[in-house]
Structures are given as C-alpha cells and as structure tokens.
C-alpha positions in Angstrom: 0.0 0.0 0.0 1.0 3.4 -1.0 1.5 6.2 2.2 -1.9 7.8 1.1 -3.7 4.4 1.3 -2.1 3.5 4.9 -2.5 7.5 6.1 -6.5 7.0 5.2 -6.4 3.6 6.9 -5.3 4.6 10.1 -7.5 8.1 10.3 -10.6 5.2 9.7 -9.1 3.0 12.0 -9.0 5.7 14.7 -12.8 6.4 14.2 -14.0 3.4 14.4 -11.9 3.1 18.2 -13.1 6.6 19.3 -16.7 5.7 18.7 -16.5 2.6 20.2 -15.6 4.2 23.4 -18.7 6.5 23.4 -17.9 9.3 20.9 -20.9 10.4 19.4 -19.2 12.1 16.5 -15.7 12.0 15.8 -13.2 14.0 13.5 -9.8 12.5 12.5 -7.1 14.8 10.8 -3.8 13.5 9.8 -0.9 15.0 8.4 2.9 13.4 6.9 5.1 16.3 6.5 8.2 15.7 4.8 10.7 19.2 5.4 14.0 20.1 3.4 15.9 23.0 3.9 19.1 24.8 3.7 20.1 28.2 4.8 22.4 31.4 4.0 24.3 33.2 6.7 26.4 36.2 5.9 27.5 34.9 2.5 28.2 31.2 3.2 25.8 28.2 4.1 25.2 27.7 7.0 22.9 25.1 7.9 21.0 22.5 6.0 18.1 19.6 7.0 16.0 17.0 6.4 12.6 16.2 8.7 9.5 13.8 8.2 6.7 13.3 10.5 3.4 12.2 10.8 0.7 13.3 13.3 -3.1 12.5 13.7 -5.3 14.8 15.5 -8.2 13.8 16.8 -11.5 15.3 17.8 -14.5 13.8 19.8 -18.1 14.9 20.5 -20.1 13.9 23.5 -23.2 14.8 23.9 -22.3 18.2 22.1 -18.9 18.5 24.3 -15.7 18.4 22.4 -12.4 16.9 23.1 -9.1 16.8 21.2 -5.8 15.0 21.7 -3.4 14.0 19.0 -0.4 11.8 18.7 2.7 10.9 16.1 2.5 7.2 17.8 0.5 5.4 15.0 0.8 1.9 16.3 -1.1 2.7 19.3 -4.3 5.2 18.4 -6.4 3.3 20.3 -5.1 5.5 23.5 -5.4 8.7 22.3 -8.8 7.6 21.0 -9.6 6.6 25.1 -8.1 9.6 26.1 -10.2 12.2 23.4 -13.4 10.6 24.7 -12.5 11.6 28.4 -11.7 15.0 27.4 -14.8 15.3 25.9 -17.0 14.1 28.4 -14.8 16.8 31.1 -15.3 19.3 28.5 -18.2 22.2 28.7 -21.8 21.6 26.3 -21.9 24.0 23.8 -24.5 23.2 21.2 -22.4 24.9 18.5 -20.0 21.9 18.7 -20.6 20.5 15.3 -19.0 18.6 11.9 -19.8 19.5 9.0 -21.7 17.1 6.4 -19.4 15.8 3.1 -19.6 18.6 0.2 -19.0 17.5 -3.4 -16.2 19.5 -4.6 -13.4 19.6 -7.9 -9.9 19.1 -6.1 -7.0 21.6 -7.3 -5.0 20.4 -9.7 -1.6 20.7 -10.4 -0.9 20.9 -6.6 1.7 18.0 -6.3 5.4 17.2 -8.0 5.9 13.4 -7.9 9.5 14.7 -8.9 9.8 16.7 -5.1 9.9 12.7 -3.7 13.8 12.5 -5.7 14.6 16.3 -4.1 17.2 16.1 -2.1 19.1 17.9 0.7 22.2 18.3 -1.3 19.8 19.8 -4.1 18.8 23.0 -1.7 22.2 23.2 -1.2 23.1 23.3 -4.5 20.2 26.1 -5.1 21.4 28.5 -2.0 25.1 28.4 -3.6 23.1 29.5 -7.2 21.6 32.5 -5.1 24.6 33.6 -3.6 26.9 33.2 -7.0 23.9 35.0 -8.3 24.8 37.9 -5.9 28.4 38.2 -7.1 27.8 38.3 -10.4 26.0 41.5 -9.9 28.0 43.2 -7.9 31.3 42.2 -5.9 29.9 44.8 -2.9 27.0 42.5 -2.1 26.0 40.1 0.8 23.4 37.7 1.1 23.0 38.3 5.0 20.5 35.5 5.2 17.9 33.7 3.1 16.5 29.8 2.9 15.6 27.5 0.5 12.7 25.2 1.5 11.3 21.8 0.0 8.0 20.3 1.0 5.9 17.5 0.7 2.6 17.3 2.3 0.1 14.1 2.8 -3.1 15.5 4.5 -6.2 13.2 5.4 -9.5 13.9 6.9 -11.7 11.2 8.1 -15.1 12.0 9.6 -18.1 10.2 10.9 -20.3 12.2 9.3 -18.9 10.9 6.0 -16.1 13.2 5.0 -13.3 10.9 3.7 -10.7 13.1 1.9 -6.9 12.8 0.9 -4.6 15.4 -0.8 -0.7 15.7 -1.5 0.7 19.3 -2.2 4.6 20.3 -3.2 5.9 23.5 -2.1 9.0 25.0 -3.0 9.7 28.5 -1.0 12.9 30.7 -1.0 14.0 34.4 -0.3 16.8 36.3 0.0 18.1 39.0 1.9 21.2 41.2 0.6 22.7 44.2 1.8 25.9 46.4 -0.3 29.2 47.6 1.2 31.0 50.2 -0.3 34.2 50.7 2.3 32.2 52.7 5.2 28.9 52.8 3.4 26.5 49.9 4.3 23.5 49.3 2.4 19.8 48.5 4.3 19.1 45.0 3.8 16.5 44.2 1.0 14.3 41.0 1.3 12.6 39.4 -2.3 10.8 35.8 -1.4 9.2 33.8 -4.1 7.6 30.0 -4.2 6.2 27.6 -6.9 4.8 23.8 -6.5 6.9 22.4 -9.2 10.6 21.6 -9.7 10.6 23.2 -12.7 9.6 26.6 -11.9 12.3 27.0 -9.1 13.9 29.4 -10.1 15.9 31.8 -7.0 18.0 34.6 -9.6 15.1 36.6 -10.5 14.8 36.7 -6.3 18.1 37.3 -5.7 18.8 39.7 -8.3 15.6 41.9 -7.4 16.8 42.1 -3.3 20.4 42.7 -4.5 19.4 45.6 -6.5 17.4 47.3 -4.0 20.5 47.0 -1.8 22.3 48.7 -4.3 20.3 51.3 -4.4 19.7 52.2 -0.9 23.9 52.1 -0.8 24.8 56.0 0.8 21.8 56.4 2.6 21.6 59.5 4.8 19.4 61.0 7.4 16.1 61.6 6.4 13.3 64.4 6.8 10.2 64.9 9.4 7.1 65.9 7.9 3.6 64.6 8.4 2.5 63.6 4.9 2.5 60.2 2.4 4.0 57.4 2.2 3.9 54.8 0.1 4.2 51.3 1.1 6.0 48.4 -0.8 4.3 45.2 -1.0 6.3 43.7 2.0 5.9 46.8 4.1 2.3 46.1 3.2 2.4 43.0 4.1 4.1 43.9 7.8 1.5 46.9 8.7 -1.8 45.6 7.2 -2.3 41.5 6.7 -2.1 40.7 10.4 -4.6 43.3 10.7 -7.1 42.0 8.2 -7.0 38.5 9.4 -7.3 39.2 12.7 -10.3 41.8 11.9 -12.2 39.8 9.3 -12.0 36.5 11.3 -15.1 35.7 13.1 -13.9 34.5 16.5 -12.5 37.6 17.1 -15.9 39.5 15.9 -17.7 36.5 17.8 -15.9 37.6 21.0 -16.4 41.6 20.3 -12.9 42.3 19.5 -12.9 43.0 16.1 -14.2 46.3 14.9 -15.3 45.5 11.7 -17.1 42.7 12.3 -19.3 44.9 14.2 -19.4 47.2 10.7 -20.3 44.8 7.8 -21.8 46.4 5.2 -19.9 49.9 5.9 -17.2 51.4 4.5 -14.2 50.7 6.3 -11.8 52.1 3.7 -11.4 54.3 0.5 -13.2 52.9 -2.6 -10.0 51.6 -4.2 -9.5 49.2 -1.6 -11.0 45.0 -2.9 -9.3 42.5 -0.5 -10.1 38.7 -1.7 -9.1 35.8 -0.1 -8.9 32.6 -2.6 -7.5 29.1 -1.4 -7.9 27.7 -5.0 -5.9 30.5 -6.4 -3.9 28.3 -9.1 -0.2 28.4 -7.9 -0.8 29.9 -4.4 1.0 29.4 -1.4 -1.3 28.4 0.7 -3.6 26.6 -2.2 -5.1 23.4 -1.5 -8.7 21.4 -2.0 -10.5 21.4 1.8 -9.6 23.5 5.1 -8.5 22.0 7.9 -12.3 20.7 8.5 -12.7 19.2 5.0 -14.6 21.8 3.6 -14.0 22.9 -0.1 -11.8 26.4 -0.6 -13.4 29.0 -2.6 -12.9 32.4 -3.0 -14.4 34.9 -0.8 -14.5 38.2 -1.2 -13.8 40.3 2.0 -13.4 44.1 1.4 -15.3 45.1 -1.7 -14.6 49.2 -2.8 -14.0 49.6 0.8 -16.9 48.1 2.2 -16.7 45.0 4.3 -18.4 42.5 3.3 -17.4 39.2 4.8 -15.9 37.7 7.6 -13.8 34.1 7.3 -15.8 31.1 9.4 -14.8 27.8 9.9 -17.5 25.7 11.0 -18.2 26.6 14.8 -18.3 30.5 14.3 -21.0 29.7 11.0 -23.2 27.6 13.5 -22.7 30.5 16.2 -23.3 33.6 14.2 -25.8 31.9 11.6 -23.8 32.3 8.3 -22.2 30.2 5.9 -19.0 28.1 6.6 -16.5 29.9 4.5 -13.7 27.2 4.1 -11.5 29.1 7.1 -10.5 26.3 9.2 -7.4 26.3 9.9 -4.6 24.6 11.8 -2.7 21.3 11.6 -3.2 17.8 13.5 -1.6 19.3 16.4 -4.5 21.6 17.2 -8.2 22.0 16.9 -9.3 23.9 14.2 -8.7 27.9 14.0 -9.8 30.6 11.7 -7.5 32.3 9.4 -6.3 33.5 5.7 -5.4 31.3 3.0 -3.9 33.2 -0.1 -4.8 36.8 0.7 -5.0 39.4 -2.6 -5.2 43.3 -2.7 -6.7 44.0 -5.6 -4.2 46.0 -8.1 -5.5 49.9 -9.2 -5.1 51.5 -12.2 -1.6 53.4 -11.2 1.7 52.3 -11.7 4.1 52.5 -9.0 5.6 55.2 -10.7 2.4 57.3 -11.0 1.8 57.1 -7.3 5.2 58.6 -6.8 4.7 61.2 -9.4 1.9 63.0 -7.2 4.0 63.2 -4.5 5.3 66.7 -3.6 7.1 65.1 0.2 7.2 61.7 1.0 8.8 58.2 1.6 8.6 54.8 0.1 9.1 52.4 2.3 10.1 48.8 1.0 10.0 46.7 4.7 8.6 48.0 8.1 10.4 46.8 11.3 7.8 47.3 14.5 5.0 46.6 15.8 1.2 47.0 14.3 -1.7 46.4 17.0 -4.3 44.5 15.0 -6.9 45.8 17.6 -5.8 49.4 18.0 -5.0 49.5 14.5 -1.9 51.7 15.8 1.5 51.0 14.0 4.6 52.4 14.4 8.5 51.1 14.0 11.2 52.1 11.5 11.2 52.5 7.7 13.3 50.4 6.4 15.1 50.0 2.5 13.5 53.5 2.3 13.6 56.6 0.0 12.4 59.9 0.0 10.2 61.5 -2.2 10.7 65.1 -3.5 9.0 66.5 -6.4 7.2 63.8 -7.7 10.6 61.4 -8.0 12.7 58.9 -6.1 15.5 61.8 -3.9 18.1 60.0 -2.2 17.8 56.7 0.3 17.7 57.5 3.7 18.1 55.7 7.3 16.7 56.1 10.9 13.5 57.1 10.0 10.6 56.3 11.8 6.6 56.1 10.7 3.5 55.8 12.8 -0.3 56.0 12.2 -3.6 54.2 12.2 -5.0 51.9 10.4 -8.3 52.1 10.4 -7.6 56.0 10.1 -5.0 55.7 7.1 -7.2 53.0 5.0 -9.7 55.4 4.6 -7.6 58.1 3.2 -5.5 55.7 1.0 -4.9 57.6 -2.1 -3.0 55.1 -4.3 -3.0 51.6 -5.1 -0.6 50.3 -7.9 -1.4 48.1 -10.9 1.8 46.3 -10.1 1.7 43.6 -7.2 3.5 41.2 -6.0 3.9 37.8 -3.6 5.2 38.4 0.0 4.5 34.3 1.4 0.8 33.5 0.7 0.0 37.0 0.1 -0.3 39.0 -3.6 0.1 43.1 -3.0 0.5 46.3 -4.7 2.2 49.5 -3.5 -0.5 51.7 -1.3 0.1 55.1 -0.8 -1.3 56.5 2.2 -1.7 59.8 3.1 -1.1 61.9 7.1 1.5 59.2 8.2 4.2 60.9 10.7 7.5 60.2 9.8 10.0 61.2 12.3 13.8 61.4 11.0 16.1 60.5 14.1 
C-alpha cells in the first residue's frame, strides 16, 4: 500500500476506536510532513536539514462537548482515541460543537510534483550556492546576509463520521533572500525578495536574488532623512508587515464572535477608501497556501472580504458559522496538532489602475518604504517602527535613500484616506500586494 492508502487507513481506523468508546461524532485529521531546507548566513551556508513526520489529531463529541488529543504514535491510536473521549466528556456543552456534512467538490489540480519525492538535501544546497553566485555576479559589494531555500511534501487526510473521507498531497517550494551592499564605510539597508512555486521546474531563485540585491544597491549611501507629516507609500512587503495581520485578525469571526474585532461589528460599511477590494482565494492556481479542503474538509473558494471599501465578509470555519448563523467559508485552519482555527489562506489586494511610478509622481514630500520593522496592533490599528530600504520623495521622483527614520499612524484611520493603489503587485508568502500610498503618516527622522 502506498503512504496515502495506509494515512486514510489509520485516520478510519481511529474512528472506528473513538466511537467505540462513546464518541458520538468524531473527526480524524492526519498530516505526513516531509521538510528540506538549507540556509544562508552572511554569504556562506550555514545550515542544512532534512525532517518527516506524521501526526493525527483527533477530535471527539459527547453529547455536544468536544475533546481533542493528538499523537505521532500510529501503532497505538487506540489511546489517544480513550483519552479524546475523556476530554470530551470533562469538557463544557456547547450546542455549537458541530461537523460538518461531506460537500461534493473539484480538487486543485496541479498541486503535487511526484519529482519533489527525488529532491534532495544536497539539491537546496546546490540552489542556496546559485543565489549567492547569483549575488556576485552582480555586484562584488553584495551580501546575502541571510535567506533559505525550503522543500515540502505534504500528505493531509480527513476522516469523519459524518462521511467526509478526503486525501490530498501538495509540493511546495519556497525561498528568499536578503542582501545588503558595502562600499568601504557605506553599508546598504538590507533588501528582502521571497518567491515559491509547486513544481521543480519553476524553481527558479536569480530573478529573487537579483531583485533584493538591487534594491541593496540602491539604498547604498543612505543618509538622514526628513520629518514631515504627509505620504507614504508602502511596498508590498511593508504592506504585508502593517496591514495582513490586521485584516485577518479583523475579518475573522472568532475575534468579531468575542467583540474584539471592529469591523465585524461594521459589515456592510465602509471601512476604507473605494480603491481598496481584498479577496481571499484558497484555489488560487499556484498559491502558497492553495489546497482542496480546510483543515475541517470543507471545499476552498474564493471569498470576497473588502469590496470598494466596504466590508463585506468575515472568514468562518465551521463553529463560528453555527454561532453567528452564516455560511461556513472554508477558514479552518490549523494542523493535526490543534483544533481547528480561523485564518487566511492566499490573501489578494486588488491592483489599481496606477503604476508604481504614477503614485510617486503625485507626491510633492514623501517616503517609500520597501520593509517596516515594529510593531502593528491589529486591535488598536496603531502602528509604528522604522522605515526600512527607504527613499524619499521630493518632487514627484525617487530623492536619495535614507536611514533612521521612523513612521506611525492608524490603520483604520490611514485605510480610509488611501490615495493610491498600484497596478503592479507582488507575492510576499501567501500574500499578492500592490504598493499603497497612504496619506497623514508621521514620519519622524532621528
């Protein structure tokens, strides 16, 4: 029997024992994760492994009280399945402790690389020693400071008794890189490009490589900057520092379920300027986080979230759905080590009509900011930390680079006054952004 065919087996075979010790429903989720990596460290590799392991969770309803233990010890499920059942019967009622009934669904294809099972270790290493070569070909001034190269194979199962009997292997290849110049006493910020694919044949780590070594270059000489309240315009991974953790913690509907997320309190009001459309898609063909069912076995779709500002939709997995009344939106999330969560899958800011260029043209004072270091409070909506890789803005073009510069704002305040969003985007891990420009931002040159 294949791994898929003795994965399934067990995950029934675990059932079957947790209902025979007085489960009255019972959800098995199993995963095999098979890990490669190797890793750059000022210039030189560093480190470089190899990991596999299996572990099946296991959930248990009693009388509509939920337990959950899991274990990596396949030839003995049967106490975990004793132990799950005790849980459960110590746990609280709560009649929203349901599983969801089977849903006939279209699996993603193009998902898994048979040839991933013939990568090995010494392969990564052979593709971190491309990215740094890649790095002194451009420039003899440049250092990859740090960066990874990951490999990943990925059996999931889902067993239930209410009939949901699914399988699915994924691929996933991830890498980044981050380089910083030196030019005698000048030192470069550090510029980070990350990039993934699901096939061997679409690895690819120069384009990366080439993109962070270039903005190193180019923030080479960077000076003190200037205070001023006014724009700034956010690159896709300073959007992804300030803003995702934001919207996932805002749009999921625990957090609105528990009265600590504002805008689940404001569905169906703007929350944001018109030229704002966040979707959240986890059958977006090539995504990072793409795959058939959530953690749950529910089917992935796409669901729309912020629509011209408005929001619209909050993500649900299937306790929050029963709680609130709505439909289950595919959001479970979590592994076999845990109960299921809420969160994003492959989040996407819809591009605008303005290039990145375009939005800089407008700007009379200003700063584009390629990473943000510091903190954002997803409930405050407060941010604030240092600008980094950043440029200012004078005259509607790209001045000089500049260091020890600070930025701070709000959110929820900011969002509504956003005044750009570029036709360009690009993926920062599971995410695909454009450059925002957003307007009353203090910036703060130390």
């Amino acid at each position: 029997m294949n791994n898929e065919t003795i994965l399934r087996e067990r995950c029934r075979e675990a059932l079957k024992l947790t209902k025979s010790h007085g489960a009255d429903e019972v959800e098995v989720f199993a995963q095999t994760v098979h890990s490669i990596s190797a890793d750059i460290e000022k210039h030189d590799l560093q480190t470089s492994s190899s990991q596999q392991e299996t572990m099946v969770g296991i959930r248990a309803l009693v009388n509509q009280q939920v337990g959950f233990a899991c274990t990596n010890v396949l030839d003995d499920l049967e106490a975990t399945c004793v132990d799950v059942v005790k849980l459960a019967k110590a746990s609280p009622k709560d009649e929203n402790n349901v599983f969801a009934d089977p849903v006939t669904f279209e699996p993603v294809p193009d998902l898994y690389d048979s040839h991933s099972e013939s990568f090995s270790v010494s392969d990564a290493v052979a593709q971190t020693i491309r990215m740094i070569e890649a790095a002194d070909a451009i420039d003899p001034r440049l250092v990859i400071g740090g960066g990874t190269f990951s490999a990943n194979r990925e059996l999931r199962c889902i067993v239930t008794s209410k009939g949901v009997d699914l399988a699915e292997k994924a691929s996933l290849f991830t890498y980044y890189a981050l380089a910083t110049a030196k030019d005698g006493e000048k030192v470069s910020n550090m510029a980070f490009h990350f990039d993934a694919c699901h096939f061997v044949k679409d690895v690819n780590v120069v384009p990366v490589t080439a993109r962070a070594c270039q903005d190193a270059l180019g923030s080479l000489g960077a000076q003190k900057g200037e205070s001023f309240v006014g724009p700034v315009i956010l690159a896709p991974t300073a959007v992804e520092d300030v803003l995702v953790g934001l919207f996932a913690f805002q749009l999921n509907a625990k957090n609105a379920l528990r009265g600590s997320s504002r805008w689940g309190k404001s569905l169906g009001e703007a929350i944001a300027h018109t030229s704002l459309t966040v979707t959240d898609n986890g059958r977006l063909p090539g995504g990072v986080a793409t795959r058939s069912f959530d953690r749950e076995g529910m089917p992935h779709r796409e669901l729309v979230l912020i629509d011209a500002g408005v929001a619209i939709a909050l993500m649900h997995n299937g306790y929050t759905a029963r709680a609130m009344g709505s439909t289950n939106t595919a959001h479970a999330s979590g592994s076999a080590r845990s109960t299921p969560g809420i969160g994003l899958t492959n989040l996407s800011i819809q591009p605008g009509n303005k290039s990145k260029d375009d939005l800089i043209a407008d700007v009379k004072q200003g700063l584009l900011v390629n990473r943000f270091s510091g903190s954002s409070n997803p409930i405050s909506g407060d941010f604030s930390g240092v600008a980094k890789a950043a440029t200012l803005i004078k005259n509607g073009k790209l001045d000089r680079p500049v260091t020890g510069t600070l930025i701070a704002g709000n959110v929820f305040e900011v969002l509504k006054n956003l005044s750009g969003v570029s036709s360009e985007t690009e993926r920062t891990f599971a995410a695909t952004l454009p450059y925002l420009r957003l307007e009353g931002i203090s910036v703060t040159a130390e």
